[in-house]
MDTraj code that builds the backbone (N, CA, C; nanometers):
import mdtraj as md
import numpy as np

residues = "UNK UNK UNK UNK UNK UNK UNK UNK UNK UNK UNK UNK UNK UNK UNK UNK UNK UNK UNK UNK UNK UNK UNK UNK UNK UNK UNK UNK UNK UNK UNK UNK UNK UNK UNK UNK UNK UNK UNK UNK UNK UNK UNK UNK UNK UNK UNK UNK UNK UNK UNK UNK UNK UNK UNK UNK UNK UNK UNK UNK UNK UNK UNK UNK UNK UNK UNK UNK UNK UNK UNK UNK UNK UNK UNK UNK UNK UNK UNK UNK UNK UNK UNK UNK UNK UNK UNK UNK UNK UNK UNK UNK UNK UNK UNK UNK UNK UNK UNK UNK UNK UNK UNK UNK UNK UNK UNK UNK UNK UNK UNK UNK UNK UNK UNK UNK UNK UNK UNK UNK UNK UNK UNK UNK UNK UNK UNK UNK UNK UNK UNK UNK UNK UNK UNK UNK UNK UNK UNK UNK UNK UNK UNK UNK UNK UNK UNK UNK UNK UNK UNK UNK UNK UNK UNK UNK UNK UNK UNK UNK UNK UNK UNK UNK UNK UNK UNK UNK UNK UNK UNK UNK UNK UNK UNK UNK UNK UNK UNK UNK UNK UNK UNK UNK UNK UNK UNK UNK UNK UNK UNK UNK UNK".split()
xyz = np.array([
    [0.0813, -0.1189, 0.0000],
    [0.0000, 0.0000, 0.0000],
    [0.0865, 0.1266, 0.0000],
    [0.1663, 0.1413, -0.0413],
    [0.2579, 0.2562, -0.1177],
    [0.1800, 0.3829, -0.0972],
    [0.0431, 0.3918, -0.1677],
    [-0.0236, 0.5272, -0.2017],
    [-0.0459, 0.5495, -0.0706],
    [-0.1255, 0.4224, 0.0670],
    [-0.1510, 0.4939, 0.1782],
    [-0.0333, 0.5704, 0.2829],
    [0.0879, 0.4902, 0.2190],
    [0.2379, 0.5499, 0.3053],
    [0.2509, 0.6955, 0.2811],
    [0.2565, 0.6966, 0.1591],
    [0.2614, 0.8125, 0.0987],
    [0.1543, 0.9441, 0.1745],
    [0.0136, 0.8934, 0.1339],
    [-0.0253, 0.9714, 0.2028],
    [-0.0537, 1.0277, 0.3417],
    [0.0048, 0.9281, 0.4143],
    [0.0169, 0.9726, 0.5651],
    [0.1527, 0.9855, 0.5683],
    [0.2098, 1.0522, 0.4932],
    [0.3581, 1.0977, 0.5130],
    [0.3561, 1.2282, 0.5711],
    [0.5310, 1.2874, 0.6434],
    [0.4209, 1.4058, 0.7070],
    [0.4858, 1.5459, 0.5684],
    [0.5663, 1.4192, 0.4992],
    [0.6207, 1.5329, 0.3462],
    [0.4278, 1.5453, 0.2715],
    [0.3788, 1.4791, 0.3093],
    [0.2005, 1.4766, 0.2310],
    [0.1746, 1.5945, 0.3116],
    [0.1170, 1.5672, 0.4269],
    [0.0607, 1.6446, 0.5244],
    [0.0998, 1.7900, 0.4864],
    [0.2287, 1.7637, 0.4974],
    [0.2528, 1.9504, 0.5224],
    [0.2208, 2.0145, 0.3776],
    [0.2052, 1.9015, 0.2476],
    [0.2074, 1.9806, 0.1139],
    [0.0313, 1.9722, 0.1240],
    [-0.0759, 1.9395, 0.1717],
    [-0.1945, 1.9280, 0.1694],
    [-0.1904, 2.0257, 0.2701],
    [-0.1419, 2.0744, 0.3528],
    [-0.1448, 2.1926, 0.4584],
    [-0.1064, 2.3227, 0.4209],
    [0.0054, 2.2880, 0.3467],
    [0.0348, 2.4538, 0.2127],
    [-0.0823, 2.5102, 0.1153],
    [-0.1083, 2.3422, 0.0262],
    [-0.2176, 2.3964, -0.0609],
    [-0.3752, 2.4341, 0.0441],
    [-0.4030, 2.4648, 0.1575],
    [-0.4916, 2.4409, 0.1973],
    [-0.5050, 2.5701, 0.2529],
    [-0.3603, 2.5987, 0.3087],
    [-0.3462, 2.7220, 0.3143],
    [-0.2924, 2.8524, 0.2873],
    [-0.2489, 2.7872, 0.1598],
    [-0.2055, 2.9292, 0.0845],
    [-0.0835, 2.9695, 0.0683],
    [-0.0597, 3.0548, 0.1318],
    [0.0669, 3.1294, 0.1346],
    [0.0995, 3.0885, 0.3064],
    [0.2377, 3.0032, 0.3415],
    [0.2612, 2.9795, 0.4677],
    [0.3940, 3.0493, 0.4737],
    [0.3887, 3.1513, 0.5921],
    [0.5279, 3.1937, 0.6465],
    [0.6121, 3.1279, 0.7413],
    [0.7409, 3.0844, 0.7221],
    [0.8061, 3.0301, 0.8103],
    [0.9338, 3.1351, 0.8334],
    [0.9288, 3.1243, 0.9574],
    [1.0701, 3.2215, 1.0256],
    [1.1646, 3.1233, 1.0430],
    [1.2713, 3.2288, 1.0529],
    [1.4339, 3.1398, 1.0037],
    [1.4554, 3.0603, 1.1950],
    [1.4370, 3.1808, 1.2368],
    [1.4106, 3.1616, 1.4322],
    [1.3344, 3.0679, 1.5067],
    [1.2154, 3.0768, 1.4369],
    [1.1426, 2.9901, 1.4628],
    [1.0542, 2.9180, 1.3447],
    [1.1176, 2.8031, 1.3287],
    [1.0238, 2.7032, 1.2029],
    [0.9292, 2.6976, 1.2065],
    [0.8731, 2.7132, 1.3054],
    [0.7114, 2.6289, 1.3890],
    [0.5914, 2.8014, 1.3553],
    [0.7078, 2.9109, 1.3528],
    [0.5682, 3.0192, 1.3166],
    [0.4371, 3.0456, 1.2716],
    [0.4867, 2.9899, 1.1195],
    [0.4078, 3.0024, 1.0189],
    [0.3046, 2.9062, 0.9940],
    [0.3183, 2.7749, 1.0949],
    [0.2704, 2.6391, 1.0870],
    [0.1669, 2.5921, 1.1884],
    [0.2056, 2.6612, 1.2809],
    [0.1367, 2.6519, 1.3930],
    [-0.0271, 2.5902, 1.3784],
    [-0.0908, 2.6848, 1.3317],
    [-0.2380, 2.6492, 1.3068],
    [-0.2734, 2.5346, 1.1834],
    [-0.1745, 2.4635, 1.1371],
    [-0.2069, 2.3940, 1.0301],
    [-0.2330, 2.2586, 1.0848],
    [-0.3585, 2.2252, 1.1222],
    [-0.4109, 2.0932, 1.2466],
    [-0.3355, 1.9569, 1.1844],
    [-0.3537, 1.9524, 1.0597],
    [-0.2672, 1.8085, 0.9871],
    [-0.1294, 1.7902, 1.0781],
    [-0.0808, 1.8926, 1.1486],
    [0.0411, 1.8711, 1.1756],
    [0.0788, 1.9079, 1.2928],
    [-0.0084, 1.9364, 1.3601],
    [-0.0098, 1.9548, 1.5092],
    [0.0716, 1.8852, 1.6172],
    [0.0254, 1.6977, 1.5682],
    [0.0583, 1.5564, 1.6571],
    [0.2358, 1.5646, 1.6075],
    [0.2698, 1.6032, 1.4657],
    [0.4472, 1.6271, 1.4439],
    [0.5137, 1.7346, 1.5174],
    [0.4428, 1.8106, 1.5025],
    [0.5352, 1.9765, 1.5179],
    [0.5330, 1.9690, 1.6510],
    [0.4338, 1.8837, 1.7618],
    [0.4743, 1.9044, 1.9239],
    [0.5712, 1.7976, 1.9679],
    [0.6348, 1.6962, 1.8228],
    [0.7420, 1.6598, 1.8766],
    [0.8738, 1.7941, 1.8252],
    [0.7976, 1.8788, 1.7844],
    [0.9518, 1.9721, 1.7435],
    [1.0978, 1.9299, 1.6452],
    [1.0493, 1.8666, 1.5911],
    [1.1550, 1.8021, 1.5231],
    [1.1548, 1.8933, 1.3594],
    [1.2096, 1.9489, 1.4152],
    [1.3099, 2.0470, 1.3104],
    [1.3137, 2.0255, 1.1681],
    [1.4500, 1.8939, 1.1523],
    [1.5009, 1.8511, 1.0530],
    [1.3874, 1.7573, 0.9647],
    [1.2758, 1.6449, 1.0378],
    [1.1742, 1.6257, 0.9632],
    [1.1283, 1.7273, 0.8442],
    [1.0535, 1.8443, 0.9181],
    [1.0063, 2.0115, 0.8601],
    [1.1488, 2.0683, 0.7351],
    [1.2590, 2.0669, 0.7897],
    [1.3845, 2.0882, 0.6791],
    [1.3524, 1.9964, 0.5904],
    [1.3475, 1.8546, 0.6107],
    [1.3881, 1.7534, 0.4905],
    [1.2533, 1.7527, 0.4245],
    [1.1530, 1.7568, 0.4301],
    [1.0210, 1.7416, 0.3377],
    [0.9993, 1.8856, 0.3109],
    [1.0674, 2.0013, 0.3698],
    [1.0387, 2.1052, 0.3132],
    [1.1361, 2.1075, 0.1757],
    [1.2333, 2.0461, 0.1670],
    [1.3328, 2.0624, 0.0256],
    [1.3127, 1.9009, -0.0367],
    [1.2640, 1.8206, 0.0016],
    [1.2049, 1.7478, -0.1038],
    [1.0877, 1.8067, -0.1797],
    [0.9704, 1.8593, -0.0944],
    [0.8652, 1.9220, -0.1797],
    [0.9379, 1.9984, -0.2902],
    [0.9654, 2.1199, -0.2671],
    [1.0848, 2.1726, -0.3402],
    [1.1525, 2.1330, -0.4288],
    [1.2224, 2.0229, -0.4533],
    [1.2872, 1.9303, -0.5211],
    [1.2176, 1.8581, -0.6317],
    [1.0869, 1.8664, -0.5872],
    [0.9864, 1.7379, -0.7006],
    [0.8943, 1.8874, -0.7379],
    [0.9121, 2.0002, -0.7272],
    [0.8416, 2.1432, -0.7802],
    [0.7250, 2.1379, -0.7188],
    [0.6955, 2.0199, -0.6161],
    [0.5652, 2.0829, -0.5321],
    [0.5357, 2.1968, -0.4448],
    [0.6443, 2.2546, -0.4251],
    [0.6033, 2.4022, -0.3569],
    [0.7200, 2.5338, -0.4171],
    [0.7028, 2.5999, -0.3593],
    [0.7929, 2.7480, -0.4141],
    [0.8193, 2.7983, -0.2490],
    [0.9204, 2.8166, -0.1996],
    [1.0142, 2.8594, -0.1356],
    [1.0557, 3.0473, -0.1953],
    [1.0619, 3.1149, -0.1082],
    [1.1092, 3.2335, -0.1519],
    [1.1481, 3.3063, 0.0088],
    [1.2521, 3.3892, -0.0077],
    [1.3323, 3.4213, 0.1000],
    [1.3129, 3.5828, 0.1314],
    [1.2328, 3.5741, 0.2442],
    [1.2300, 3.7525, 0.2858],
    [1.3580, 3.8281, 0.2788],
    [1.3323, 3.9335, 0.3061],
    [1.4411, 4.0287, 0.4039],
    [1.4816, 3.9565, 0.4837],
    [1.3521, 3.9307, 0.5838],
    [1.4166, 3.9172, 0.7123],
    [1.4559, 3.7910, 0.7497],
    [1.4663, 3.7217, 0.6685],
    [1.5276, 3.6147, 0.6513],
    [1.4157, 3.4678, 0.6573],
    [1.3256, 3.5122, 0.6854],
    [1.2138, 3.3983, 0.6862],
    [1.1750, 3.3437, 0.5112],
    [1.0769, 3.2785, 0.5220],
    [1.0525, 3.1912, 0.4079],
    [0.8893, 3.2379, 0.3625],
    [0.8358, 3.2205, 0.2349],
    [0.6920, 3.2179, 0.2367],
    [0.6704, 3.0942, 0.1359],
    [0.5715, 2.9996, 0.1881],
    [0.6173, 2.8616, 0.1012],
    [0.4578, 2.8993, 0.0324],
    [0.4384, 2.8403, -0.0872],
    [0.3180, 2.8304, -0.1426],
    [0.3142, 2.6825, -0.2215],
    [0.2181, 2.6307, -0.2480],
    [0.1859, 2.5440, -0.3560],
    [0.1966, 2.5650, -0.5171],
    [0.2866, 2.4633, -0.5846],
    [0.2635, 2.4765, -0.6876],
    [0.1445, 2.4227, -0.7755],
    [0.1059, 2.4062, -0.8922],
    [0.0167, 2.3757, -0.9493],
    [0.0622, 2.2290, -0.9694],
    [0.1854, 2.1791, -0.9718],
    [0.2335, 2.0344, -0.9540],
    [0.2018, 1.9512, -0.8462],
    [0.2340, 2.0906, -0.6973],
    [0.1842, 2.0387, -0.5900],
    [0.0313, 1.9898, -0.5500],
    [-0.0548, 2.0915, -0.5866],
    [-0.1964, 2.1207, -0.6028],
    [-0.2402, 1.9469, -0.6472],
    [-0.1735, 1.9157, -0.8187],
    [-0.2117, 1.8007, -0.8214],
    [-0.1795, 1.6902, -0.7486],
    [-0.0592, 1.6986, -0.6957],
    [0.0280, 1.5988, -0.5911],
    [-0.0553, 1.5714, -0.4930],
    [-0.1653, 1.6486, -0.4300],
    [-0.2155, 1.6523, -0.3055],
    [-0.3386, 1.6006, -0.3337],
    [-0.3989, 1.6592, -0.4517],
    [-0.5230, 1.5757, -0.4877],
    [-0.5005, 1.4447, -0.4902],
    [-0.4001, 1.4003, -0.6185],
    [-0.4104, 1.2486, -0.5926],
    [-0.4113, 1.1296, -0.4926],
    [-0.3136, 1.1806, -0.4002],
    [-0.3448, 1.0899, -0.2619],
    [-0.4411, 1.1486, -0.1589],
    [-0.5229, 1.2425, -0.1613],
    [-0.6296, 1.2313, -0.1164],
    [-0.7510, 1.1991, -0.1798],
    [-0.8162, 1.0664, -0.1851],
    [-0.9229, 1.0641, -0.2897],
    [-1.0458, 1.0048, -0.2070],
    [-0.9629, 1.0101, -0.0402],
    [-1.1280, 0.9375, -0.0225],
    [-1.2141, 1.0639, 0.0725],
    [-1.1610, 1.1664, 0.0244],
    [-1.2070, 1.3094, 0.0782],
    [-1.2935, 1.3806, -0.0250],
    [-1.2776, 1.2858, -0.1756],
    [-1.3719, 1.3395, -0.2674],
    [-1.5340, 1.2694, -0.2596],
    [-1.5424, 1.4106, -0.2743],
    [-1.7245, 1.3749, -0.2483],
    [-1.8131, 1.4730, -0.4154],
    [-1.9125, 1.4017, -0.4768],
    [-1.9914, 1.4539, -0.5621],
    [-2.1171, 1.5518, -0.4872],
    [-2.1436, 1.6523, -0.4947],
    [-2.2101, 1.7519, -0.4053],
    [-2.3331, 1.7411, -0.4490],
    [-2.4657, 1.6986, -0.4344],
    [-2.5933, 1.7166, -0.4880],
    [-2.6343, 1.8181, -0.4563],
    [-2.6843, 1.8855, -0.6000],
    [-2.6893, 2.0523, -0.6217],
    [-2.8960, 2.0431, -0.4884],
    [-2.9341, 2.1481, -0.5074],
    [-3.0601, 2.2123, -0.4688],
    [-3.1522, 2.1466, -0.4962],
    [-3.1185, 2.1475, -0.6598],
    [-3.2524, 2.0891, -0.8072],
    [-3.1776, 1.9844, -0.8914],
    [-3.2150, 1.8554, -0.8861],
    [-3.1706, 1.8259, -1.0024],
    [-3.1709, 1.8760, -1.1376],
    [-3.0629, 1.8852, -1.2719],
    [-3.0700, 1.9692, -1.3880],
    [-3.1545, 1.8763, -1.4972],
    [-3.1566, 1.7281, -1.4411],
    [-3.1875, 1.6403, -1.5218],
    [-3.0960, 1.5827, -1.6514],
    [-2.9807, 1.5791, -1.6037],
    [-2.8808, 1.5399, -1.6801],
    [-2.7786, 1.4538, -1.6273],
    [-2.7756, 1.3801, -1.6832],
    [-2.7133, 1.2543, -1.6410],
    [-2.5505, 1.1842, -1.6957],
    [-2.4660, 1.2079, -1.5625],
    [-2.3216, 1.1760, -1.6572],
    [-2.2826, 1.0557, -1.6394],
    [-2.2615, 0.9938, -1.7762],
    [-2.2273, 0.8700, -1.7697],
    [-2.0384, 0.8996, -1.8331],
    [-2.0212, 0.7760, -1.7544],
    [-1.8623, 0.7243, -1.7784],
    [-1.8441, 0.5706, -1.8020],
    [-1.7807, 0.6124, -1.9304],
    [-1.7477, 0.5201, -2.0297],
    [-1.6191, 0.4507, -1.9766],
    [-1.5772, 0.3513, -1.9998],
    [-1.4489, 0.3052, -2.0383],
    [-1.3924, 0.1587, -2.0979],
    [-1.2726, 0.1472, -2.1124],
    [-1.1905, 0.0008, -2.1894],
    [-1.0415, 0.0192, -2.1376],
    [-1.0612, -0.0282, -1.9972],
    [-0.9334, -0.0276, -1.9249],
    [-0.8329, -0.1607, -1.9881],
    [-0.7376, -0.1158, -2.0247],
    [-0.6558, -0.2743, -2.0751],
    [-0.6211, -0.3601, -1.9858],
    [-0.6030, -0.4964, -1.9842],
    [-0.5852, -0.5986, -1.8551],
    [-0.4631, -0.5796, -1.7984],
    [-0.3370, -0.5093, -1.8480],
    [-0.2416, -0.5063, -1.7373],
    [-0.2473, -0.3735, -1.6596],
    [-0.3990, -0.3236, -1.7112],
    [-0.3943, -0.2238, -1.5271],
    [-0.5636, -0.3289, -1.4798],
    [-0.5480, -0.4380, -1.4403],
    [-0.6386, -0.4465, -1.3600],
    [-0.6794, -0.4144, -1.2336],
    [-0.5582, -0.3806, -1.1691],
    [-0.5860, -0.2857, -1.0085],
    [-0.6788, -0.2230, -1.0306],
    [-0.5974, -0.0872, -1.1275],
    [-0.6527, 0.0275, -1.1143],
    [-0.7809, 0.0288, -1.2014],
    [-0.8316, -0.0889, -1.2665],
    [-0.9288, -0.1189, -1.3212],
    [-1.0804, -0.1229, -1.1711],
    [-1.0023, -0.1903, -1.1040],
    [-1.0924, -0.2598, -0.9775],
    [-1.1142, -0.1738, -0.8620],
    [-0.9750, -0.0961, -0.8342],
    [-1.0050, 0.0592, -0.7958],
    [-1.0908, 0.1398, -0.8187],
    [-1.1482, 0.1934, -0.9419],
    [-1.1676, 0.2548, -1.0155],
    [-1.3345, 0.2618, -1.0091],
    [-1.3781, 0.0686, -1.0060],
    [-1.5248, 0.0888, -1.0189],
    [-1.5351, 0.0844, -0.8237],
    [-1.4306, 0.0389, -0.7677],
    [-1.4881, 0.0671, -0.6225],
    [-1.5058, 0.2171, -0.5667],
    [-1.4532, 0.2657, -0.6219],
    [-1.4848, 0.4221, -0.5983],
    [-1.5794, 0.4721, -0.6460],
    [-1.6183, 0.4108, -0.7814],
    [-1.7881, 0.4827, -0.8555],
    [-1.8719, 0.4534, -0.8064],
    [-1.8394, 0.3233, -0.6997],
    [-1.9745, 0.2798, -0.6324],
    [-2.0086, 0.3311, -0.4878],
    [-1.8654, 0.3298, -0.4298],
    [-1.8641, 0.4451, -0.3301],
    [-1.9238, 0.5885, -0.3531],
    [-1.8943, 0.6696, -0.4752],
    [-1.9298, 0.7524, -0.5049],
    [-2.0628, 0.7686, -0.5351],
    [-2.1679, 0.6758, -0.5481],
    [-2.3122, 0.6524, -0.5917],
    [-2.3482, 0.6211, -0.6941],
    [-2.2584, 0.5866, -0.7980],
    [-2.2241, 0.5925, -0.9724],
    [-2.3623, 0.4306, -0.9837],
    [-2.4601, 0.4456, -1.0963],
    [-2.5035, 0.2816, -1.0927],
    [-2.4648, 0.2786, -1.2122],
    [-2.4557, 0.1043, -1.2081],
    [-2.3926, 0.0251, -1.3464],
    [-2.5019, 0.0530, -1.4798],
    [-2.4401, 0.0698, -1.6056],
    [-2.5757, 0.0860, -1.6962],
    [-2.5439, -0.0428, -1.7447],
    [-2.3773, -0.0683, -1.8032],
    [-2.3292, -0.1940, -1.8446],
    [-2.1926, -0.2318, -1.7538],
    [-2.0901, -0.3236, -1.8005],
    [-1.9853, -0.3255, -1.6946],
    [-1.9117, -0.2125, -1.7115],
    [-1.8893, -0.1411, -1.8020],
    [-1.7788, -0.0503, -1.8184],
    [-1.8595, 0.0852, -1.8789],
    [-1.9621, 0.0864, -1.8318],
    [-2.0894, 0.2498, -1.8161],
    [-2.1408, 0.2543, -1.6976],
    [-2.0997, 0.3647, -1.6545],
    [-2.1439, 0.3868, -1.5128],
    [-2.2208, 0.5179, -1.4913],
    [-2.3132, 0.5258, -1.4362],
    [-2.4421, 0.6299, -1.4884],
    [-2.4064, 0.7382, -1.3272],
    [-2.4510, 0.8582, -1.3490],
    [-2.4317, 0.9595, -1.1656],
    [-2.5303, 1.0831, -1.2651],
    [-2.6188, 1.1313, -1.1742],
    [-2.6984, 1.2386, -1.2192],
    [-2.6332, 1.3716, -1.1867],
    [-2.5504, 1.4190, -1.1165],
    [-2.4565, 1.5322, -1.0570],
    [-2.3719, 1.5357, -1.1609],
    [-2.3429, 1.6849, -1.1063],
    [-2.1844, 1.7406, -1.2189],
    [-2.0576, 1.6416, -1.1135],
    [-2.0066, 1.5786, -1.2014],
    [-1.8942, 1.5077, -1.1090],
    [-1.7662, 1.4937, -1.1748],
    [-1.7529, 1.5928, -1.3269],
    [-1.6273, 1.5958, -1.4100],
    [-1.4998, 1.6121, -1.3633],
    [-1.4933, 1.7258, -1.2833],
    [-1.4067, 1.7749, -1.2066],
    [-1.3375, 1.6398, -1.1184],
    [-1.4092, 1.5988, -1.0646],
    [-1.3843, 1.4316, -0.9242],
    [-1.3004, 1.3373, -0.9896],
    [-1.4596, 1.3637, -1.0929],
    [-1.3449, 1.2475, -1.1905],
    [-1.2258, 1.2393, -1.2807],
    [-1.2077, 1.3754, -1.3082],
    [-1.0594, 1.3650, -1.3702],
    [-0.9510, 1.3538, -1.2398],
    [-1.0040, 1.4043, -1.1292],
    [-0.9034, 1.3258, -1.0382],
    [-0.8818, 1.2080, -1.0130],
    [-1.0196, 1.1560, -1.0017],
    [-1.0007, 1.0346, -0.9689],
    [-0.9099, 0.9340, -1.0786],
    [-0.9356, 0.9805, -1.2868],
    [-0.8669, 0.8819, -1.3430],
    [-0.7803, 0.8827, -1.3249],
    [-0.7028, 1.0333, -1.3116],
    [-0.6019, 1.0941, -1.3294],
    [-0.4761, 1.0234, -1.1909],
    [-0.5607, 0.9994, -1.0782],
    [-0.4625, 0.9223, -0.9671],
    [-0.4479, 0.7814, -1.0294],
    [-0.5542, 0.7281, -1.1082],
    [-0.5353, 0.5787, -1.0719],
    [-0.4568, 0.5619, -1.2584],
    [-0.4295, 0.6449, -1.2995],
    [-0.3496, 0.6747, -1.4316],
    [-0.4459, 0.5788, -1.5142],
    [-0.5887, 0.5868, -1.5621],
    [-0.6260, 0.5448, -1.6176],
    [-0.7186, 0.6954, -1.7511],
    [-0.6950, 0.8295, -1.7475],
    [-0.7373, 0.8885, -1.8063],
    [-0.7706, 0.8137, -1.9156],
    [-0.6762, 0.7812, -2.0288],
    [-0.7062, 0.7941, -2.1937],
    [-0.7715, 0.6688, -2.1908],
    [-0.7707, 0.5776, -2.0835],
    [-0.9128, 0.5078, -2.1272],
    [-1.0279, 0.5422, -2.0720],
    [-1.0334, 0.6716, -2.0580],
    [-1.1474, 0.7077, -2.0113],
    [-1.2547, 0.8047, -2.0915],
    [-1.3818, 0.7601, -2.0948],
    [-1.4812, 0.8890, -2.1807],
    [-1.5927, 0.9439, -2.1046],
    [-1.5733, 1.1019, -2.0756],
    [-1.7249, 1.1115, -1.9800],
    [-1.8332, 1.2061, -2.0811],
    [-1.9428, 1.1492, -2.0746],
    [-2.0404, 1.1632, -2.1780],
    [-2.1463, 1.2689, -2.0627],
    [-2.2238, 1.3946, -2.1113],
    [-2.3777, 1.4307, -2.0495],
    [-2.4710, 1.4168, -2.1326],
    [-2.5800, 1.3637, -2.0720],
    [-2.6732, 1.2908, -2.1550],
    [-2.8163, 1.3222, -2.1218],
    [-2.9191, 1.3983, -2.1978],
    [-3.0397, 1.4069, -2.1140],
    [-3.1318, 1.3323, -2.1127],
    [-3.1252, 1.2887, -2.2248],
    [-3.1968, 1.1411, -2.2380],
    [-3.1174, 0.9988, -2.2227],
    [-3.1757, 0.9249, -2.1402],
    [-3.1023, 0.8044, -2.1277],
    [-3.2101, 0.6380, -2.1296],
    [-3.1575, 0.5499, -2.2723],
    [-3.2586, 0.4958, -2.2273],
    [-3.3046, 0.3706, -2.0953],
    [-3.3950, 0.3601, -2.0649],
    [-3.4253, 0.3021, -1.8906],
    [-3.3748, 0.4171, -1.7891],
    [-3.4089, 0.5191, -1.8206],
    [-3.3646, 0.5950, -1.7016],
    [-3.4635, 0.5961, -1.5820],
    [-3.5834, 0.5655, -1.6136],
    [-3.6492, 0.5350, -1.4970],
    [-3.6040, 0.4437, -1.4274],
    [-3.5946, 0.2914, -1.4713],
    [-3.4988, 0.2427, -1.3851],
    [-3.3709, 0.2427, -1.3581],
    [-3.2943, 0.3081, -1.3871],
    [-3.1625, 0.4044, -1.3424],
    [-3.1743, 0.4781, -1.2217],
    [-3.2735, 0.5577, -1.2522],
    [-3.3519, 0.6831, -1.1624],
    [-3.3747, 0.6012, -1.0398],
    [-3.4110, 0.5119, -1.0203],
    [-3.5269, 0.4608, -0.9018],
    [-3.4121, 0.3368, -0.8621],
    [-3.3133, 0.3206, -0.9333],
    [-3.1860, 0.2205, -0.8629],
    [-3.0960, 0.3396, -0.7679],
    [-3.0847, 0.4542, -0.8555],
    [-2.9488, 0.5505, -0.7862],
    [-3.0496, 0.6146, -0.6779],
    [-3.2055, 0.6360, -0.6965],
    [-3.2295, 0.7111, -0.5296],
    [-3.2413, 0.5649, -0.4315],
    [-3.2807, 0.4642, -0.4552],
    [-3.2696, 0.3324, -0.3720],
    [-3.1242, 0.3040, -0.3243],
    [-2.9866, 0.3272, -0.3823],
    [-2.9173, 0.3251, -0.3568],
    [-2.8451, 0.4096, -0.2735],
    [-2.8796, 0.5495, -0.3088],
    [-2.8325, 0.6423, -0.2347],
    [-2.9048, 0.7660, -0.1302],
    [-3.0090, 0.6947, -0.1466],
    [-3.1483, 0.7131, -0.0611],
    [-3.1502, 0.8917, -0.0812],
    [-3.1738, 0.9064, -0.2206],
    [-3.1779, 1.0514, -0.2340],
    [-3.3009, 1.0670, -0.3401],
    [-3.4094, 1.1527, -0.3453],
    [-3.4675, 1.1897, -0.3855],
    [-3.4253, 1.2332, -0.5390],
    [-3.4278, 1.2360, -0.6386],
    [-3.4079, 1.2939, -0.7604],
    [-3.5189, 1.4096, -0.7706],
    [-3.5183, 1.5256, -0.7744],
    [-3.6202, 1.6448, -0.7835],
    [-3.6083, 1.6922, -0.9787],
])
top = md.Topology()
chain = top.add_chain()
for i, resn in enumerate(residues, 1):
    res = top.add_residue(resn, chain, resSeq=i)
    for name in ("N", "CA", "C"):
        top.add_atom(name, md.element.get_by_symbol(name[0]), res)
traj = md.Trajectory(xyz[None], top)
């Protein structure tokens, strides 16, 4: 489980704690300044360990996940890069959630795919998360969600490196959508309006 090491790393933490919060100041005097309030890292930073905070601060750095820049006064202001941004999405994926709007729009996104057999993991990954996510089967490799969920899902292919076999279709007509309709609110005990 590599991806879960990874993401409870505290080189993760602190780059999901940058992008989360922006622009972080660190003083040359005191490391711990600028960090203080960043809760991901609370249970590390009250062991005070310094050189941890040094060494994942210049690996981030190193792999272009953050930007480093040096005051006057000798402190630091770290930000996220757009490398980082994606770095942080990908190992967080079980924090993604599809938001059901007010009104349904009545449009329905289906996702296509033809994963090849030597990614079957990330094949098997892939539909356990659509189902987590509320996604119902139309066929094995069409998976039906009435919400805008484009955005989720290019994260989601995009971690499990299955993009280019991937196609997401909006559709207003679908046929059996009544029983589509009446599987995804049974399933996800949500009303369709």
């Amino acid at each position: 489980m590599a991806r879960e090491r990874i993401k409870n790393s505290f080189s993760h933490k602190l780059l999901k704690s940058i992008v989360i919060g922006g622009v972080v100041l660190i003083a040359v005097t005191n490391p711990y300044f600028g960090i203080r309030a960043i809760e991901a890292l609370q249970k590390d930073l009250k062991r005070k360990n310094w050189r941890k905070l040094k060494n994942s601060l210049y690996y981030l750095r190193s792999r272009g996940a953050i930007e480093a820049v040096q005051m006057p006064d000798g402190s630091f202001t770290v930000t996220a890069t757009a490398t980082g941004k994606k770095i942080a999405e990908k190992y967080d994926l079980e924090n993604i959630k599809i938001i059901k709007p007010a009104q349904w729009d009545g449009y329905w996104r289906i996702l296509s795919f033809d994963i090849p057999a030597n990614k079957k993991l990330a094949r098997q990954t892939l539909l356990a998360k659509l189902k987590e996510l509320g996604f119902v089967m139309l066929q094995k490799s069409i998976w039906v969600h009435p919400f805008d969920c484009q955005k989720e899902l290019a994260v989601i292919t995009t971690a499990f490196e299955v993009e280019p076999y991937v196609n997401f279709i909006v559709a207003r007509e679908l046929d059996k959508s009544y029983k589509v309709r009446r599987e995804f609110e049974i399933r996800n005990q949500i009303k369709l309006d």
